[in-house]
C-alpha positions as CSV (number, residue, x, y, z in Angstrom):
1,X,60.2,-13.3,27.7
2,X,60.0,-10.7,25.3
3,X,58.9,-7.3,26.5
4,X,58.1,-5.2,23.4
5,X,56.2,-2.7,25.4
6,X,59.5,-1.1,26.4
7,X,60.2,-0.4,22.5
8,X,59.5,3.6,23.0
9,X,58.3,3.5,19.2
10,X,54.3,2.7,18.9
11,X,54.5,2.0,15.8
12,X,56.7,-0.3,14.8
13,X,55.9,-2.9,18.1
14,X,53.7,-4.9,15.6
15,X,57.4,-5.8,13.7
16,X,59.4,-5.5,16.2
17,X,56.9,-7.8,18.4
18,X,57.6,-10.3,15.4
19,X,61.0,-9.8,15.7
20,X,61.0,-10.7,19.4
21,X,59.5,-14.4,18.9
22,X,62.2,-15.3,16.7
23,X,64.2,-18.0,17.7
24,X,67.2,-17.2,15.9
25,X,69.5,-13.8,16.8
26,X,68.9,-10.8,14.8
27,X,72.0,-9.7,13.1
28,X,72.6,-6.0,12.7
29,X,75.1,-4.7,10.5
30,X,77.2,-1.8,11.8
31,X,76.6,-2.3,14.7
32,X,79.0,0.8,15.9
33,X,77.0,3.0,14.3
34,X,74.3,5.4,16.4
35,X,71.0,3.8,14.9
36,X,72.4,0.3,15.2
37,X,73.6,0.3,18.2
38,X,70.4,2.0,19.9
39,X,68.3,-1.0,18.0
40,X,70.7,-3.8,19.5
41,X,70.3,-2.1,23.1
42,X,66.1,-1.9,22.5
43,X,66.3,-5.5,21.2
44,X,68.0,-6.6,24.1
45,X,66.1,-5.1,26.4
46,X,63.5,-7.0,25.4
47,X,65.2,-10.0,25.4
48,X,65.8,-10.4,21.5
49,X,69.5,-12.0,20.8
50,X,71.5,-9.6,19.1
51,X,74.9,-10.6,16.8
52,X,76.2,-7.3,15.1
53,X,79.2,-6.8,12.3
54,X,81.9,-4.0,13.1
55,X,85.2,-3.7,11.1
56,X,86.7,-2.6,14.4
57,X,84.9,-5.2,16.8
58,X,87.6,-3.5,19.4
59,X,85.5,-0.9,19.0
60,X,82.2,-1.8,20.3
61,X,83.2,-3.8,23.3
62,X,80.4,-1.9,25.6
63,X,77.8,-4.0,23.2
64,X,79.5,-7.0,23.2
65,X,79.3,-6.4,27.7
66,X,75.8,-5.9,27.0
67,X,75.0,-9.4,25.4
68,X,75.9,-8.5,21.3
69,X,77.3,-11.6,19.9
70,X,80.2,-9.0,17.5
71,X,81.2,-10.5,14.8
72,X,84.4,-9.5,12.7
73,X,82.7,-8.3,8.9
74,X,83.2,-5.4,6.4
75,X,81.0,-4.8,3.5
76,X,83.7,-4.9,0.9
77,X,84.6,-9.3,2.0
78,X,81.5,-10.9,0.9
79,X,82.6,-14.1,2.5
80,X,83.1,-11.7,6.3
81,X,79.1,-11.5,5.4
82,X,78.1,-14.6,4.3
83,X,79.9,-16.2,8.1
84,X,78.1,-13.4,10.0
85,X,74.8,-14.1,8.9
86,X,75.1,-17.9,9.6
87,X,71.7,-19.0,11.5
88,X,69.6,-15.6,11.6
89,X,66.5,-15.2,10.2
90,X,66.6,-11.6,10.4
91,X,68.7,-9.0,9.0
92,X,68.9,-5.3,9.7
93,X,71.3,-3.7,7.2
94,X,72.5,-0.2,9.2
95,X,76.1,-0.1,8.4
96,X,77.3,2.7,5.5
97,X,80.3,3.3,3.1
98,X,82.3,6.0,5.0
99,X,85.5,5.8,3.0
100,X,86.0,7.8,-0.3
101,X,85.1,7.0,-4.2
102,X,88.5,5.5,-4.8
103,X,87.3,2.4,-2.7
104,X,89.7,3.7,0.1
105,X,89.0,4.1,3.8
């Protein structure tokens, strides 16, 4: 059971109480990052399954103790994307180019 009411933000419970009766798990790209990972811990919490992308999965192993389903992705393999997504419904797209203009990181 889903408990929306917990979301501290008024005014997006209407979309995020859609989000909540999904069947499928919300994927959330970037999930390292500070806004992502504060949605995956507020979509948890009221009981939405979470699966996240990280470069670094290593990284984010305090999600994945929390109930993220981390996934292995980068936005620069298309084909990393295309297995993360498999059997969401949803997407939230929070993860950012941090490396420099000559396509290195």
């Amino acid at each position: 059971m889903n408990q929306t009411s917990n979301l501290q933000c008024p005014e997006l419970r209407g979309t995020l109480s859609a989000i909540c009766n999904l069947p499928s798990p919300v994927l959330i790209t970037g999930i390292g990052g500070f806004i992502a990972s504060h949605l995956a811990e507020r979509l948890l919490a009221a009981g939405v399954a979470v699966r996240g992308t990280a470069r670094r999965p290593e990284a984010v192993g305090w999600l994945a103790a929390r109930g993220v389903e981390v996934v292995p992705a980068d936005l620069m393999d298309v084909a990393s994307l295309r297995r993360a997504v498999v059997g969401c419904r949803t997407v939230v797209h929070a993860a950012a180019w941090t490396g420099g203009a000559d396509g290195v990181s």
